[in-house]
Steps between C-alpha positions, in 0.01 A plus 500: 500500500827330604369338802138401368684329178741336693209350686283418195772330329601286868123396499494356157826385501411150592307535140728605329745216572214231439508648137863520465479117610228447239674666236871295551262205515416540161758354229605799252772401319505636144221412287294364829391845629159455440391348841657791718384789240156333572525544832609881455214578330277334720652661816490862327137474359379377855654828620308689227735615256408551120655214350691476190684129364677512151723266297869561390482693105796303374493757171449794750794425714719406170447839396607664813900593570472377886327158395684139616537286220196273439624073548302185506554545915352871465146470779177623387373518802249804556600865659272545789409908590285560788381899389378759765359781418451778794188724500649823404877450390673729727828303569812371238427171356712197562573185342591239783612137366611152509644209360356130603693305263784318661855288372515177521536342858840293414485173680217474777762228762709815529205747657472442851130497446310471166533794309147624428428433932550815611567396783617750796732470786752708660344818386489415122286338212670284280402374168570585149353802422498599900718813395496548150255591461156396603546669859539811358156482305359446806625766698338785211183278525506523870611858589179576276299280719638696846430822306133382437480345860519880563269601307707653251600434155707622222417882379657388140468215237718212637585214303575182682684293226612164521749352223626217346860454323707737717766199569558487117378776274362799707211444256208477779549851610547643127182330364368747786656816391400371141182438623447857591557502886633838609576705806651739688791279644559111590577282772669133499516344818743284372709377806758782558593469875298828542714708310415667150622410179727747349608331190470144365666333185415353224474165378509290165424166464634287245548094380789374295423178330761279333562230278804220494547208263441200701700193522527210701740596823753275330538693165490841669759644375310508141200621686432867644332543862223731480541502954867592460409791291254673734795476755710622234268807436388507918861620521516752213223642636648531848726739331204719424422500886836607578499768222187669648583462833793700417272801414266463783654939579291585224209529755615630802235300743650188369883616493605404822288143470790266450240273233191672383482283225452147517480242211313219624480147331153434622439116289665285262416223285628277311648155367309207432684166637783504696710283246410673200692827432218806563329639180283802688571744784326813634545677790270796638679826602408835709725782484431830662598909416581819620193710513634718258608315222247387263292171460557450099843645520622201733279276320713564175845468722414180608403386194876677338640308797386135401510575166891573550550223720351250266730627149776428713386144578637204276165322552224732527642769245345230283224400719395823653244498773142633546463806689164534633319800694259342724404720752575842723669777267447751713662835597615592905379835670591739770248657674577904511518638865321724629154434362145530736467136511800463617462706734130358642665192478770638728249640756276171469822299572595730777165470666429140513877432584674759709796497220588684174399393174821279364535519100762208365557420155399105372763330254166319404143557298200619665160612300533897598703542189161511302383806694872668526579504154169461290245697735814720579305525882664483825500105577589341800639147626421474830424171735581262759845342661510124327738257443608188225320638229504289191697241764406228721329608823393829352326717763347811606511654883164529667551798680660692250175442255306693816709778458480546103151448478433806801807702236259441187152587718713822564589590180208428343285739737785770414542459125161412418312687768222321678149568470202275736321207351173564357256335775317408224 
């Protein structure tokens, strides 16, 4: 099976790269996923899959613990599900999925070609998207097609799911679960280096908006800067960092990182003129936690934070600032050893590699909390070496998407069985 999978995958792998191209070619930042879930569904329904497209439930995600928190940016761009159904379900079920929505490009003159190109040299495909995670997608979609090259497909219900919102709320892959979508384990083949997930954080998202009493630049001192007090509070908040950081033994995968969590200023705004003392600020935050403390609980000790900060400062004590929760709130996971996925996984890996199964730990979010912690199933991040996500010249290595797609054929024969195509 080995051998014959191997060559399957090799003979469609020229394929399989024309619709990795095709999907990096397609804009998807968020809110502008529409084009490349199109494209999804038309790619899965050509391959014959029962085909399911639904909308975000903004009340159904509000109502659920694990749900982002709903802003004017929040897409509402479709979930995509490409559904097969075996003849006689022999096998374990498996949800395998993807993200196609993107971040932002930051400024095309510093990509060394345009950022949706995908263009490839030296071994790798660049482009935003390239890596995270659009090349992944493709790699389920394709070891499916070297399986059914074979004649051969899936002895289990398999849900091919492409998402939305998984670079700001982790909402796509909820409105699945919430949806109904269910299985016997997961897959991500978010770019990993070929290794397995063992744990990821959390995240939380949050804006701080501000007001100052604006002046011209000549009467400042009887004005306030709104701008001075989001670096005011960008510094309190620093403290926080440091504070958590301090308590990163609390989880022993993350006790010997030297800074698991990371407080990132990700965009500010403000000021109106630049002779005219600022009356508004805001500035757009991500901060990240242990997998084992919990989402609300750090949500209330940043808010204790600012709040403390803010009593204590002569201006906004009186002018307090707007908190605002505008996106991920969402717990981390560990993966338990030991489970049978894991293990197929390992034996997959082994196979198509010559090498044992890696498993790191990710001070970052990836969509397999859903499955860990509300399906409570044995859910794996596994995927290809890359390079720059998020950053300029982001990338994904050619060969190495070869080798996962063969690893995912593999376990897919092994964890969902295999059973041949009806001729008819």
């Amino acid at each position: 099976m080995r051998d014959t999978l191997a060559q399957a995958v090799r003979a469609g792998f020229d394929r399989q790269i024309a619709l990795t191209k095709e999907l990096v070619h397609c804009p998807s930042q968020r809110g502008e996923e529409h084009t490349v879930q199109d494209l999804v569904f038309a790619e899965l329904r050509r391959r014959g899959y029962q085909m399911e497209r639904f909308a975000m439930d903004r009340e159904a995600l509000a109502a659920h613990p694990g749900a982002g928190k709903w802003s004017p940016q929040h897409s509402e761009a479709p979930i995509v599900v490409g559904i097969h159904r075996p003849r006689q379900e022999t096998g374990r079920s498996l949800i395998l999925q993807g993200h196609v929505d993107v971040v932002p490009t930051g400024p095309a003159h510093m990509w060394t070609d345009p950022p949706y190109s995908a263009t490839i040299r030296d071994g790798r495909m660049y482009g935003r998207g390239a890596g995270d995670m659009k090349s992944g997608l493709a790699c389920g979609i394709a070891a499916l097609d070297a399986l059914r090259a074979l004649g051969w497909q899936p002895a289990a219900t398999l849900y091919l799911q492409s998402v939305v919102e998984e670079e700001s709320t982790g909402d796509g892959a909820l409105m699945a679960h919430i949806r109904g979508y269910k299985a016997d384990a997961a897959l991500v083949p978010e770019p990993t280096g070929e290794a397995m997930v063992r744990a990821n954080l959390g995240v939380i998202w949050f804006r701080v908006e501000f007001e100052g009493i604006p002046r011209h630049v000549s009467e400042m001192g009887e004005g306030a800067n709104a701008i001075d007090a989001a670096i005011r509070t960008i510094a309190a908040l620093r403290q926080l960092e440091t504070a958590w950081n301090d308590r990163r033994g609390e989880h022993p995968l993350f006790a010997d990182m030297p800074k698991p969590i990371n407080l990132n200023v990700g965009r500010i705004e403000g000021g109106e003129w630049a002779s005219s003392v600022p009356a508004t600020a805001a500035v757009d935050f991500r901060i990240s936690l242990l997998p084992n403390w919990d989402v609300t609980a750090c949500a209330a000790e940043i808010e204790a934070h600012l709040q403390a900060f803010v009593a204590a400062d002569p201006y906004l004590s009186n002018n307090p600032p707007r908190l605002v929760w505008n996106g991920f709130m969402a717990d981390g996971y560990e993966q338990p050893e030991g489970t049978e996925a894991e293990a197929v996984l390992g034996r997959a890996h082994q196979a198509a590699t010559g090498t044992p199964l890696p498993a790191v730990v990710l001070p970052a979010y990836i969509d397999t909390r859903i499955y860990a912690l509300f399906d409570k199933i044995p859910t794996l991040c596994y995927g290809a070496k890359s390079g720059l996500s998020h950053g300029i010249d982001e990338y994904v290595e050619i060969a190495s998407l070869e080798r996962v797609t063969l690893s995912i054929a593999l376990f897919i024969a092994e964890w969902c069985g295999l059973e041949p195509i009806d001729p008819a």
